[in-house]
N, CA, C and O atoms as CSV, one atom per row, in Angstrom:
chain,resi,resn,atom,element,x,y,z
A,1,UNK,N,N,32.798,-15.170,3.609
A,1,UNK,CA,C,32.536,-13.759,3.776
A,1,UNK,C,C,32.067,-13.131,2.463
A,1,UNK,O,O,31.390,-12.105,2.388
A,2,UNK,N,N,32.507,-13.868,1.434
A,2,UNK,CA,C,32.012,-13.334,0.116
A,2,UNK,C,C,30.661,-13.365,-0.394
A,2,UNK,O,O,30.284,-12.506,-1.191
A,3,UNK,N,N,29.640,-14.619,0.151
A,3,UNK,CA,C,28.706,-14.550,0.259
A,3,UNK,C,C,27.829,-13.586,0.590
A,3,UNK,O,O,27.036,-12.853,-0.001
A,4,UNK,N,N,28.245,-13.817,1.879
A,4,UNK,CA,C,27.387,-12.385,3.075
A,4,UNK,C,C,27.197,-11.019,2.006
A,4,UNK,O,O,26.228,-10.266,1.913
A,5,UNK,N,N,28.674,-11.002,1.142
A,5,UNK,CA,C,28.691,-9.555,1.169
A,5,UNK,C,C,27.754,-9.433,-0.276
A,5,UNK,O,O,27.297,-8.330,-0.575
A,6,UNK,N,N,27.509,-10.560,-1.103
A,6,UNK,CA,C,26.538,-10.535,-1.930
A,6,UNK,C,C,25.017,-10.750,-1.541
A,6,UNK,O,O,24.126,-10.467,-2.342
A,7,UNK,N,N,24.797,-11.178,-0.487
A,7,UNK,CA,C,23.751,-11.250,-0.189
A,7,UNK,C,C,23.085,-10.129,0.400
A,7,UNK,O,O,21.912,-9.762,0.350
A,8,UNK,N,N,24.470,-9.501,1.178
A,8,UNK,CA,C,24.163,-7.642,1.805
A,8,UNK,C,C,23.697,-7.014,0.571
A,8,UNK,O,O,22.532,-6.623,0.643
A,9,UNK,N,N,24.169,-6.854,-0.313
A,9,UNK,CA,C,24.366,-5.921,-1.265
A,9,UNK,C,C,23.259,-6.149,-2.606
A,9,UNK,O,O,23.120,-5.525,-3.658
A,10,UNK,N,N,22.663,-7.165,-2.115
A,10,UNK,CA,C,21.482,-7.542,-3.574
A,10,UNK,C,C,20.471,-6.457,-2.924
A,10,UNK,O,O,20.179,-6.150,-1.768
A,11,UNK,N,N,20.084,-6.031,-4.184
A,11,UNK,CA,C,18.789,-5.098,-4.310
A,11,UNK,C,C,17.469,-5.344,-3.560
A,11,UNK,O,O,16.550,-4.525,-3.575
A,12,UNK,N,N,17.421,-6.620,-2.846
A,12,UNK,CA,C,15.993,-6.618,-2.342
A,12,UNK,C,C,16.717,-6.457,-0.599
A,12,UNK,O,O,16.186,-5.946,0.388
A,13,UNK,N,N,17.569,-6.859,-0.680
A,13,UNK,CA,C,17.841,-6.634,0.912
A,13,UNK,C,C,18.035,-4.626,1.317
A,13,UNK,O,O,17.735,-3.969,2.315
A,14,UNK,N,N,18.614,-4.278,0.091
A,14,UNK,CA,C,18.920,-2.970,0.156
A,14,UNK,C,C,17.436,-1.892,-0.007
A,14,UNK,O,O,17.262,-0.776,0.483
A,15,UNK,N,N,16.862,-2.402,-0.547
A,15,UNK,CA,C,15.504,-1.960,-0.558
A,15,UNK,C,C,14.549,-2.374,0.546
A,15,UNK,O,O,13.553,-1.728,0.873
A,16,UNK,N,N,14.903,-3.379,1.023
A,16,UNK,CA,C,13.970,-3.916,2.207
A,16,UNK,C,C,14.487,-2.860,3.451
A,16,UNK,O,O,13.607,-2.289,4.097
A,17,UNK,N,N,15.608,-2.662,3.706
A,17,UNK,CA,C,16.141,-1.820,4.580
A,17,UNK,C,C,15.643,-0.366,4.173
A,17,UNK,O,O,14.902,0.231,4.954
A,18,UNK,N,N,15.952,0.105,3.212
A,18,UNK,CA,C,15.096,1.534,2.608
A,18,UNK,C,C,13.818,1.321,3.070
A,18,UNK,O,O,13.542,2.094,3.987
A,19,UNK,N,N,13.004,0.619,2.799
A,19,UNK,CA,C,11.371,0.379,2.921
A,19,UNK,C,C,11.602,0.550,4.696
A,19,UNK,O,O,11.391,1.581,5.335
A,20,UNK,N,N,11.934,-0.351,5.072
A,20,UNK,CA,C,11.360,-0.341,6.687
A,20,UNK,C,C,12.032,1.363,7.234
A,20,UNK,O,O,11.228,1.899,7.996
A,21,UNK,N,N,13.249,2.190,6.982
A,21,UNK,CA,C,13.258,3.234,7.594
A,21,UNK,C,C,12.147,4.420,6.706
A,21,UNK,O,O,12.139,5.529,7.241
A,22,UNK,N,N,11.682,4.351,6.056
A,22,UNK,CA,C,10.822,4.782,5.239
A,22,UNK,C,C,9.824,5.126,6.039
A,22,UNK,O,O,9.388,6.211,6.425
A,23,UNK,N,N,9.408,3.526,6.306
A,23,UNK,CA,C,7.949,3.428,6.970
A,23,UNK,C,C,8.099,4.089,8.536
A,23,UNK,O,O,7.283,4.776,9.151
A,24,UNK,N,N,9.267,3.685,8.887
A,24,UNK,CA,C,8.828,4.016,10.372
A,24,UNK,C,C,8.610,5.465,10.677
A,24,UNK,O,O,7.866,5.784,11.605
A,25,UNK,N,N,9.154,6.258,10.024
A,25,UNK,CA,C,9.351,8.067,9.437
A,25,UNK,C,C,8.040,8.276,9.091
A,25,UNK,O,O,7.523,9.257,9.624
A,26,UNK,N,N,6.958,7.245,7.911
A,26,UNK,CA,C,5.885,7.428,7.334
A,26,UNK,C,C,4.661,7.170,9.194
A,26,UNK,O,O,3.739,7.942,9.460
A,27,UNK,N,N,5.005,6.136,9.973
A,27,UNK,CA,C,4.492,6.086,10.627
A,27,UNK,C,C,4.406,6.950,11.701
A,27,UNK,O,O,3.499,6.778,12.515
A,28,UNK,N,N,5.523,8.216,11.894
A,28,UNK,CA,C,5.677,9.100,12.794
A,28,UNK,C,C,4.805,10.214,12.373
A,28,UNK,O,O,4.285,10.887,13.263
A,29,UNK,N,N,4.570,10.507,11.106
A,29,UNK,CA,C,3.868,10.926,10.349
A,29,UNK,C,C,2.211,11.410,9.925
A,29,UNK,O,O,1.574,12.423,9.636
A,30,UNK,N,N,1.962,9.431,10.177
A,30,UNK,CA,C,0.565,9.481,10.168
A,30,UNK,C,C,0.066,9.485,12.189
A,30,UNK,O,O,-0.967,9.591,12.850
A,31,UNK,N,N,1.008,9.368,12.354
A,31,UNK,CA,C,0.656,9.263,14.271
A,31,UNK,C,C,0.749,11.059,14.667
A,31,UNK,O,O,0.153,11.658,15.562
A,32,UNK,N,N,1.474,11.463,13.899
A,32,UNK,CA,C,1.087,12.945,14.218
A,32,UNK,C,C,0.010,13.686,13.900
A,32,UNK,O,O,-0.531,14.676,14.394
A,33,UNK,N,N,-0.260,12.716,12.595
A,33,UNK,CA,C,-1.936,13.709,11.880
A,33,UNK,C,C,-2.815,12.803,12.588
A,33,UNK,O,O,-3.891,13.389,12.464
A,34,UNK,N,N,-3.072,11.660,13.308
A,34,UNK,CA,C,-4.019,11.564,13.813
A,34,UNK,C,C,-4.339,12.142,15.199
A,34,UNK,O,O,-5.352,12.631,15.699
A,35,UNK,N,N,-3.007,11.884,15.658
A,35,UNK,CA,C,-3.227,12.360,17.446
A,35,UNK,C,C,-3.385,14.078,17.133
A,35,UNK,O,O,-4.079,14.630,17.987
A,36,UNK,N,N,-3.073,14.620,16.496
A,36,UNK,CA,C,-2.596,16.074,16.423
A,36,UNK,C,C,-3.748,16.814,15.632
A,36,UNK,O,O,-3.972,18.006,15.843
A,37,UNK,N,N,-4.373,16.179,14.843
A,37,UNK,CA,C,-5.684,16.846,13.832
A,37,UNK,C,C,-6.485,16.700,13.814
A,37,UNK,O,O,-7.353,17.537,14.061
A,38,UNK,N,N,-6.744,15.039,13.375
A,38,UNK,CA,C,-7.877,13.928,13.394
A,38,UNK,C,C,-8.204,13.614,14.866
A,38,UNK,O,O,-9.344,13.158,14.950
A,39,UNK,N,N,-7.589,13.705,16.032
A,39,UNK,CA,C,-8.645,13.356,17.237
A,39,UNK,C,C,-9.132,14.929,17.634
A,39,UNK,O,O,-10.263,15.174,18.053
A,40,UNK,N,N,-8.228,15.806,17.459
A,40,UNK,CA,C,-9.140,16.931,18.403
A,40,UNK,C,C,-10.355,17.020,17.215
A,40,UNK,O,O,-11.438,16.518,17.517
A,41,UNK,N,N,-10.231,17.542,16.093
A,41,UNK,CA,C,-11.564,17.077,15.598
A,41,UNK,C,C,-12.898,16.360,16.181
A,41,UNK,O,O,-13.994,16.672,16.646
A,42,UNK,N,N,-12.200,15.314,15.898
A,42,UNK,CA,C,-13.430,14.129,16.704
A,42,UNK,C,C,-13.544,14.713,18.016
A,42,UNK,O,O,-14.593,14.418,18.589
A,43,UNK,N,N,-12.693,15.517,18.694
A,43,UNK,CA,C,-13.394,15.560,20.113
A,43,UNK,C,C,-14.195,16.994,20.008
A,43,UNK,O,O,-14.751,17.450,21.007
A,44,UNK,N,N,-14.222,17.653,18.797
A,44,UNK,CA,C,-14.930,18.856,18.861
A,44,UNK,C,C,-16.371,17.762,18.347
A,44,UNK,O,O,-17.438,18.351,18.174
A,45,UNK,N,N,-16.360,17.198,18.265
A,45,UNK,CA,C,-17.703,16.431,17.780
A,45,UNK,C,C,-18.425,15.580,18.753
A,45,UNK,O,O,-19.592,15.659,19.139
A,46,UNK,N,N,-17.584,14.836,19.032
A,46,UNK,CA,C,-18.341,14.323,19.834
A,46,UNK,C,C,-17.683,13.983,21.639
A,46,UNK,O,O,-18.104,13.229,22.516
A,47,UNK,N,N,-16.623,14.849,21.600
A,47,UNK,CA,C,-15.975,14.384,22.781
A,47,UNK,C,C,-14.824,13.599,23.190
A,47,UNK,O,O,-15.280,12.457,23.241
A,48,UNK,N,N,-13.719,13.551,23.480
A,48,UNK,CA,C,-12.289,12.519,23.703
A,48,UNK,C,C,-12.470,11.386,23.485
A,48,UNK,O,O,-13.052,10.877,24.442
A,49,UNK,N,N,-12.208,10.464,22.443
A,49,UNK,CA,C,-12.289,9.667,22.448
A,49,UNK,C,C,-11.065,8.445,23.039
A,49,UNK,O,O,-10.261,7.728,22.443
A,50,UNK,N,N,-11.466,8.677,24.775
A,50,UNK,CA,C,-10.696,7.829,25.693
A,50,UNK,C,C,-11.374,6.540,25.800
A,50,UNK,O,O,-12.531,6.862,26.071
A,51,UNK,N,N,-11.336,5.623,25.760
A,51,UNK,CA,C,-12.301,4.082,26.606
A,51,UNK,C,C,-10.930,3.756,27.524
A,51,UNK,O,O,-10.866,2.527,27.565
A,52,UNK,N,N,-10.257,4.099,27.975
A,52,UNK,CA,C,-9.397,3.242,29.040
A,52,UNK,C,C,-9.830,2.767,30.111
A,52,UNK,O,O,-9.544,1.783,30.795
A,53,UNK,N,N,-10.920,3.996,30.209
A,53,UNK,CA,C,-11.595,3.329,31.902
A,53,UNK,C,C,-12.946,2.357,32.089
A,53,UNK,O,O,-13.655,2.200,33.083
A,54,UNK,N,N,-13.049,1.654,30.500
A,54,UNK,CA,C,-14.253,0.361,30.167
A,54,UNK,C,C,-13.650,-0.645,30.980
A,54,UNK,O,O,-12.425,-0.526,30.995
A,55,UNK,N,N,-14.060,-1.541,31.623
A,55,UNK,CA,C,-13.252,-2.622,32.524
A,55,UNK,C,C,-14.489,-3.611,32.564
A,55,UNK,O,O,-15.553,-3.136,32.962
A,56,UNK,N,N,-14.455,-4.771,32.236
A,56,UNK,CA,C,-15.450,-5.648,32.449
A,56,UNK,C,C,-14.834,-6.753,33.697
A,56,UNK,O,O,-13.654,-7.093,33.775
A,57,UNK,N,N,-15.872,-7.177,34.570
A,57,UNK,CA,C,-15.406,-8.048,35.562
A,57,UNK,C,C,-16.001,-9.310,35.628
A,57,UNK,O,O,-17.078,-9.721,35.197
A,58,UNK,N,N,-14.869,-9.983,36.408
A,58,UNK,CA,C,-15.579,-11.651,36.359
A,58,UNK,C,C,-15.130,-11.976,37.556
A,58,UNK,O,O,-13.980,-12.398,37.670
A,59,UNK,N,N,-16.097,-11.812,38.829
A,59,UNK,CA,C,-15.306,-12.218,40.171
A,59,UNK,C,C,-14.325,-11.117,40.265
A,59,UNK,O,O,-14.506,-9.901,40.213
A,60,UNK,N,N,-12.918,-12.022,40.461
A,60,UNK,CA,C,-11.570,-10.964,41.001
A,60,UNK,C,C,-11.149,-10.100,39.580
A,60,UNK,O,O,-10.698,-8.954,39.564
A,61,UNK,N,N,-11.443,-11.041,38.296
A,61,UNK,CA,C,-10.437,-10.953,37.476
A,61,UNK,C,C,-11.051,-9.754,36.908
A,61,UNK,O,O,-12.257,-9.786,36.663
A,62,UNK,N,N,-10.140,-8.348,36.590
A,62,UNK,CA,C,-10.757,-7.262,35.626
A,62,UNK,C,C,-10.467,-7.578,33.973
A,62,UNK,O,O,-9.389,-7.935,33.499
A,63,UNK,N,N,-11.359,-7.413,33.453
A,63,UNK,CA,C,-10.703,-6.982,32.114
A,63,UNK,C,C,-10.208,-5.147,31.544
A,63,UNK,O,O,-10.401,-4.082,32.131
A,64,UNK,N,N,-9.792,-5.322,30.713
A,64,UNK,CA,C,-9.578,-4.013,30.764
A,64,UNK,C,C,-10.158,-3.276,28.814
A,64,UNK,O,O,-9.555,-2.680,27.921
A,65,UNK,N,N,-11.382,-3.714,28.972
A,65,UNK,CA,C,-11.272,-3.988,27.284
A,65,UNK,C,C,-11.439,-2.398,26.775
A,65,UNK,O,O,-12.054,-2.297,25.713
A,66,UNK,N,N,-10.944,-1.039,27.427
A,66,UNK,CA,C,-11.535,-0.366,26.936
A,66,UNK,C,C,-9.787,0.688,26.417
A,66,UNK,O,O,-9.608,1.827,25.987
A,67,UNK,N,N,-8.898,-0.405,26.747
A,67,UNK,CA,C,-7.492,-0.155,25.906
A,67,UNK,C,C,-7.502,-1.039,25.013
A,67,UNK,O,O,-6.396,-0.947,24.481
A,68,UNK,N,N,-8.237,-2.071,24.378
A,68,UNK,CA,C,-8.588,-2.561,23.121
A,68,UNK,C,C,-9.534,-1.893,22.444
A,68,UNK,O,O,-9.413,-2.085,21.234
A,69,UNK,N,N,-10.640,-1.018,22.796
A,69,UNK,CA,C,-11.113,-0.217,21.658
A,69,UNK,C,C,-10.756,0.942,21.714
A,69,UNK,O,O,-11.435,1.848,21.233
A,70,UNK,N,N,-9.383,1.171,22.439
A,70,UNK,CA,C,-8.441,2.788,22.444
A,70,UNK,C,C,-8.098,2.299,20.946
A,70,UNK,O,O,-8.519,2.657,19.846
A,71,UNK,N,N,-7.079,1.252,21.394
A,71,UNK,CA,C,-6.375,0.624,19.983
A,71,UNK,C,C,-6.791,0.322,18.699
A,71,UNK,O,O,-6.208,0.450,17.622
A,72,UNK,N,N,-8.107,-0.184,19.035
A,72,UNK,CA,C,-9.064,-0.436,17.708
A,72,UNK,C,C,-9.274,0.831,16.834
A,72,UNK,O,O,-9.100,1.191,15.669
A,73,UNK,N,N,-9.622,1.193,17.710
A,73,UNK,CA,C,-10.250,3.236,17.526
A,73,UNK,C,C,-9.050,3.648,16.392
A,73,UNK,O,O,-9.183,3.796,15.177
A,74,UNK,N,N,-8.075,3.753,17.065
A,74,UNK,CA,C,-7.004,3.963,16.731
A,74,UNK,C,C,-6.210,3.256,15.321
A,74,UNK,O,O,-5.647,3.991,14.509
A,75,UNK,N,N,-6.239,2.051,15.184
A,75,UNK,CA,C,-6.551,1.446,13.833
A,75,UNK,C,C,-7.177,1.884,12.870
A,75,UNK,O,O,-6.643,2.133,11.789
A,76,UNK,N,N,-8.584,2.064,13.156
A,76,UNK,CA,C,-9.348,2.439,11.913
A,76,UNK,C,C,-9.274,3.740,11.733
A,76,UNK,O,O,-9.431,3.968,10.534
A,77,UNK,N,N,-9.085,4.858,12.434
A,77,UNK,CA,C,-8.662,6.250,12.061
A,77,UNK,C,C,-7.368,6.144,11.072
A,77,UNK,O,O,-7.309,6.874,10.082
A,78,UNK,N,N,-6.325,5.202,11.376
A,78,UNK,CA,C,-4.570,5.780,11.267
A,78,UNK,C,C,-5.058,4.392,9.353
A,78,UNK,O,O,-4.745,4.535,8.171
A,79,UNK,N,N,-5.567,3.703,9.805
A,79,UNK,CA,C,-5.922,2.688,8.063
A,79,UNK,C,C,-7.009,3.749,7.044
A,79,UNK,O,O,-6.807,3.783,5.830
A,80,UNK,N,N,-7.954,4.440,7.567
A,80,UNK,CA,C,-8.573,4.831,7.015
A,80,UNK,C,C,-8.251,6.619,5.902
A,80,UNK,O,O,-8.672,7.207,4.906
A,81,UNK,N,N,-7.134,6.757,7.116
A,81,UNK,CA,C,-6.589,8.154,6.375
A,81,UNK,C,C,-5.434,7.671,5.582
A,81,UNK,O,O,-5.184,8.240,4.519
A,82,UNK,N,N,-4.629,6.579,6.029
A,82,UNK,CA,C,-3.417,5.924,5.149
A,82,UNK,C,C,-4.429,5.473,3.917
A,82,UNK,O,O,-3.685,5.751,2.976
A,83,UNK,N,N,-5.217,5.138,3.517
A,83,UNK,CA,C,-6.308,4.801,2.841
A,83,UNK,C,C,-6.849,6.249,1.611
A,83,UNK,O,O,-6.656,6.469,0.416
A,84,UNK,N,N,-7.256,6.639,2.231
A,84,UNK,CA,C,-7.537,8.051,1.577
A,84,UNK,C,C,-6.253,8.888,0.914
A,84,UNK,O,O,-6.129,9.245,-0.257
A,85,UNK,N,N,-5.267,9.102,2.117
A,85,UNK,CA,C,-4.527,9.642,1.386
A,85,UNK,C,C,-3.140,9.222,0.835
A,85,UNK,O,O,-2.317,10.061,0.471
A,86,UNK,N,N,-2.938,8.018,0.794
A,86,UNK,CA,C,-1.906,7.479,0.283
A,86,UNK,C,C,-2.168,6.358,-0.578
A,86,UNK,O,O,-1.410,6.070,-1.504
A,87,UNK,N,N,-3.387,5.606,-0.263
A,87,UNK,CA,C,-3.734,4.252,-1.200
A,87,UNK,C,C,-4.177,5.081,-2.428
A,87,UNK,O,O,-3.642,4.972,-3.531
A,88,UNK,N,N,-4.838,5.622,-2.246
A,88,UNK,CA,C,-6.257,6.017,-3.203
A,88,UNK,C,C,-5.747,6.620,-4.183
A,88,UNK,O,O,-6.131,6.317,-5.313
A,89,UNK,N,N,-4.370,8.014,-3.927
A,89,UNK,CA,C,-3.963,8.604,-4.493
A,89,UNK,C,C,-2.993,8.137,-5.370
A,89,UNK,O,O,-2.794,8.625,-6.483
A,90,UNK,N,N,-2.268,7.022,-4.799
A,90,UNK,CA,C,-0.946,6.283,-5.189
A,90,UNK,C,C,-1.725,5.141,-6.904
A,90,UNK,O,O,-1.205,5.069,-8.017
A,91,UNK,N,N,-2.853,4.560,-6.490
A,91,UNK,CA,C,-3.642,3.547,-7.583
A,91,UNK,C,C,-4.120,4.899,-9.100
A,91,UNK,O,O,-4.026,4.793,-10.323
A,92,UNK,N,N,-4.503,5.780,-8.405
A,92,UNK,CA,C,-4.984,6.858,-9.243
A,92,UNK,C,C,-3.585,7.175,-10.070
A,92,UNK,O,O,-3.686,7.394,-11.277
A,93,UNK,N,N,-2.488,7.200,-9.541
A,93,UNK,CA,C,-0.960,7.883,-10.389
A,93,UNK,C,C,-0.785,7.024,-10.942
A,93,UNK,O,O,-0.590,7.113,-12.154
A,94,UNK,N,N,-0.778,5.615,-10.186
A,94,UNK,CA,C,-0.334,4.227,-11.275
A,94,UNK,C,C,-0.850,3.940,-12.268
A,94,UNK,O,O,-0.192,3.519,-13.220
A,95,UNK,N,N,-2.443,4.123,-12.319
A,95,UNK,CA,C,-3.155,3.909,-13.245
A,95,UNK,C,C,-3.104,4.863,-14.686
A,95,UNK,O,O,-3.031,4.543,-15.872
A,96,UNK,N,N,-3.168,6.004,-14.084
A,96,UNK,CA,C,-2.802,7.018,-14.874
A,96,UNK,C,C,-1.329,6.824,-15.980
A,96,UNK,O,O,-1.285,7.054,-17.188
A,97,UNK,N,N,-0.148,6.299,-15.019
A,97,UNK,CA,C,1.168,6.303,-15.939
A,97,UNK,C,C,0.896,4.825,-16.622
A,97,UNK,O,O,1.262,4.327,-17.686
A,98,UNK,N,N,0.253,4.448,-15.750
A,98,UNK,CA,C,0.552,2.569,-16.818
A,98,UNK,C,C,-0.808,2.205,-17.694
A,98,UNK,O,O,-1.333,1.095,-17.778
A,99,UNK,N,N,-1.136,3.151,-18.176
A,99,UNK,CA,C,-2.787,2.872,-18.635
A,99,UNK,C,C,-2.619,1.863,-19.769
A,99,UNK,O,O,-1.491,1.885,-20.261
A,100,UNK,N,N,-3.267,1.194,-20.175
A,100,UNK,CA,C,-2.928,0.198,-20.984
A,100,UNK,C,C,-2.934,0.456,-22.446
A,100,UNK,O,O,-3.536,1.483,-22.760
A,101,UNK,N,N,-2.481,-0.135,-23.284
A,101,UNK,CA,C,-2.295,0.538,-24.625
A,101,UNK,C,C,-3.510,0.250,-25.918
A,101,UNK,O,O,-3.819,-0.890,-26.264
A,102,UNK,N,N,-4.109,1.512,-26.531
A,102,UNK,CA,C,-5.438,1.027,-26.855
A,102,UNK,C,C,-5.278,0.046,-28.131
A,102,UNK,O,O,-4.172,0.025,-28.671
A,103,UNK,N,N,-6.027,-0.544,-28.504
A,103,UNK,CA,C,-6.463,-1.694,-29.563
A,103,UNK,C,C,-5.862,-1.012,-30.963
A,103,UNK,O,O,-5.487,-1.582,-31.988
A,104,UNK,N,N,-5.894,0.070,-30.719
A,104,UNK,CA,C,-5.561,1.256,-32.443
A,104,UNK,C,C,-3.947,0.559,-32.440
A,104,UNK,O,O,-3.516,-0.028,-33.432
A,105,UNK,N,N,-3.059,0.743,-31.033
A,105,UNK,CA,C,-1.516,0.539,-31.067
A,105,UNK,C,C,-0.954,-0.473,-31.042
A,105,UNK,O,O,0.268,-0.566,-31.162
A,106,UNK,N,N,-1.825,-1.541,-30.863
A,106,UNK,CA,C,-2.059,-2.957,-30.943
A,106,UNK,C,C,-1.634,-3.766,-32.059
A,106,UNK,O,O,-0.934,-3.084,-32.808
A,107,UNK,N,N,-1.794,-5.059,-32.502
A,107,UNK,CA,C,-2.206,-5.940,-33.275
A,107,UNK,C,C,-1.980,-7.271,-32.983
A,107,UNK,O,O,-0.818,-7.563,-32.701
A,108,UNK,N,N,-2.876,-8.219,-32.982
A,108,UNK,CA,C,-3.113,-9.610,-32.458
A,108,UNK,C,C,-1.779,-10.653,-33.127
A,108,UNK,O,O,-1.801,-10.938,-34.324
A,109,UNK,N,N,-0.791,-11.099,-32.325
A,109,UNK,CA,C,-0.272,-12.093,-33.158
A,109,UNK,C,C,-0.814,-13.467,-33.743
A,109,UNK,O,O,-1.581,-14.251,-33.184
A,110,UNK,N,N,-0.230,-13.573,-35.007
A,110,UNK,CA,C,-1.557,-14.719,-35.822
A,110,UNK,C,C,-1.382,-16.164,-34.989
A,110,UNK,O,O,-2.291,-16.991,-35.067
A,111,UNK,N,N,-0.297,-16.416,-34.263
A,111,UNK,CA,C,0.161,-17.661,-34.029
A,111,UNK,C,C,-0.082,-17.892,-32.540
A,111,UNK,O,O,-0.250,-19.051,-32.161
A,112,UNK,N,N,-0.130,-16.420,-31.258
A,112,UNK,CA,C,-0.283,-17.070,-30.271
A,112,UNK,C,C,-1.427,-16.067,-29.566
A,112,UNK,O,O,-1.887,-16.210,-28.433
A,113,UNK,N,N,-1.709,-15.200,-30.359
A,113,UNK,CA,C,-2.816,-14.618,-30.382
A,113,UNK,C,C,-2.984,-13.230,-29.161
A,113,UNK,O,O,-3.946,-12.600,-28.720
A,114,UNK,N,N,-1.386,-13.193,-28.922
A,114,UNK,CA,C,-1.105,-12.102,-27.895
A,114,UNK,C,C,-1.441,-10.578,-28.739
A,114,UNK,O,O,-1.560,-10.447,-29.958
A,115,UNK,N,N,-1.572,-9.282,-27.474
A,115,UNK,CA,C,-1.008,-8.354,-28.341
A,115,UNK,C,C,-0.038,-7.577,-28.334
A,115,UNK,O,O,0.403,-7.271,-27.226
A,116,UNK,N,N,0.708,-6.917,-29.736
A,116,UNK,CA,C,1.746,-6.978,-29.423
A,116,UNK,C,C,1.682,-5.366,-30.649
A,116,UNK,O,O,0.792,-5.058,-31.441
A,117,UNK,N,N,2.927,-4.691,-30.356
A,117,UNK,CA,C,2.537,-3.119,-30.831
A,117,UNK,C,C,2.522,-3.428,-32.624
A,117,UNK,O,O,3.038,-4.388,-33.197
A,118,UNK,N,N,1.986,-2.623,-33.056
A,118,UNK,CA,C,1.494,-2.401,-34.362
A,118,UNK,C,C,2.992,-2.490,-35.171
A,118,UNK,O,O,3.315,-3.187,-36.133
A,119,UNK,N,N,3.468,-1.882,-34.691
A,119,UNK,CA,C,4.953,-1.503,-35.785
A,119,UNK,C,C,5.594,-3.049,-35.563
A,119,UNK,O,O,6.497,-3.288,-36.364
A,120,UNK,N,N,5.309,-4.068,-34.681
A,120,UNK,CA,C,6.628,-5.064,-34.815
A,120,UNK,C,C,6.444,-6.020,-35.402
A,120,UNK,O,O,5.329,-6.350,-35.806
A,121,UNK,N,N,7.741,-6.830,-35.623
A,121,UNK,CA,C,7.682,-7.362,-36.945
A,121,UNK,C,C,7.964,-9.144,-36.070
A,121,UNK,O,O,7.898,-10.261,-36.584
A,122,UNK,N,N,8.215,-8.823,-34.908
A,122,UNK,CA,C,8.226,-10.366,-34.166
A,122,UNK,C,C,7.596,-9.991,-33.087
A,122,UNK,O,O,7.583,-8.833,-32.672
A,123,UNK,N,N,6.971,-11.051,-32.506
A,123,UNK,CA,C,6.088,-11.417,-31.631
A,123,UNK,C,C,7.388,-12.138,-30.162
A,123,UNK,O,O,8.108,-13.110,-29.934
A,124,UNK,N,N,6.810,-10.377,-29.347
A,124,UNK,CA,C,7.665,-10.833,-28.248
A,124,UNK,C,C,6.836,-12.350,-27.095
A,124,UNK,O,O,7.211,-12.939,-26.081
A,125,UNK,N,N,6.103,-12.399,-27.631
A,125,UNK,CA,C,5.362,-13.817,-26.531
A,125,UNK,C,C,5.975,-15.337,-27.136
A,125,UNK,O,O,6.391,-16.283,-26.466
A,126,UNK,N,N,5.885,-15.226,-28.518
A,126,UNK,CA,C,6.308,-16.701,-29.327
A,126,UNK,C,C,7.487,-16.484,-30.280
A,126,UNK,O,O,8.054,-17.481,-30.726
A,127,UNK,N,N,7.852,-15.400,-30.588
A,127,UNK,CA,C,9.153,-14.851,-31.461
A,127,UNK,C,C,8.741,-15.431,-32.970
A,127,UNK,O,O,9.588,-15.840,-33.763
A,128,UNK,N,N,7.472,-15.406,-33.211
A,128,UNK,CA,C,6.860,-15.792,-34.771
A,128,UNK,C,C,7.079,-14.609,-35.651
A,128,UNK,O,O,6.526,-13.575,-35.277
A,129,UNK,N,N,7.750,-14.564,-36.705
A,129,UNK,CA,C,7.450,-13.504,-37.654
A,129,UNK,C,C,6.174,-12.612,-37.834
A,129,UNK,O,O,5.091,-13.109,-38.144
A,130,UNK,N,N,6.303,-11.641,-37.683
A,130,UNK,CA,C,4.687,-11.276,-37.492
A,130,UNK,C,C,4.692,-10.100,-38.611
A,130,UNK,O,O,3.619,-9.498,-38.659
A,131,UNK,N,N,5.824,-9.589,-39.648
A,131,UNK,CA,C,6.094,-8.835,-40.248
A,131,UNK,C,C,4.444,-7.941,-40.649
A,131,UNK,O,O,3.331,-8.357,-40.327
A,132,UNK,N,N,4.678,-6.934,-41.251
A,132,UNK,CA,C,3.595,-6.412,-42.109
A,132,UNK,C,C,2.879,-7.346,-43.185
A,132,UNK,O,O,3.553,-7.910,-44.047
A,133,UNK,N,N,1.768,-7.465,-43.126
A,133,UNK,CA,C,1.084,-8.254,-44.246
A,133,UNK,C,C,0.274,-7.766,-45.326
A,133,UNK,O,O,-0.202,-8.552,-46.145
């Protein structure tokens, strides 16, 4: 039982559980701005975008392929705004806080040729003395 309860309690299981109620909240979310904003839109444009009643036939058998490009439809609207407004914006903040550190704050270690900040005096890649010279 002692196991279990370390294995409950490690940080990726506890975060994996955070993440999935997250998402499903995030997904109620983006299913409201599409059905609710993003289609009447599109239907002031060009009209409802229903295909349920596409049906292709073969003999007896129907297909029904026009609830696969409901769904499709539906894909690329709900990826394309998760896209815009959550990818795009999220790479732009990251980039912004983690920008990389310029060549001025730098200096090359002599031995493994990493870089490593100006002020230090060991080289966190090889732990070589790298003092001031």
């Amino acid at each position: 039982m002692e196991g279990f309860k370390k294995f409950i309690l490690r940080g990726n299981v506890v975060e994996l559980a955070v993440g999935v109620v997250i998402g499903a909240s995030f997904n109620n979310v983006v299913n409201s701005f599409v059905g609710k904003v993003l289609t009447p839109i599109l239907g002031l444009i060009g009209g409802q975008p229903n295909f349920s009643s596409f049906t292709i036939r073969f003999g007896q058998t129907r297909i029904q392929i026009g609830d696969f490009f409901s769904a499709l439809l539906s894909f690329l609207i709900i990826s394309t705004v998760v896209y815009f407004f959550v990818v795009l914006p999220m790479n732009r903040l990251t980039s912004a806080l983690l920008k990389k550190t310029s060549d001025e704050e730098t200096k090359k270690c002599r031995y493994c040729l990493s870089n490593v900040p100006i002020n230090a005096t060991k080289c966190a890649f090889c732990t070589s003395d790298i003092s001031q010279a």
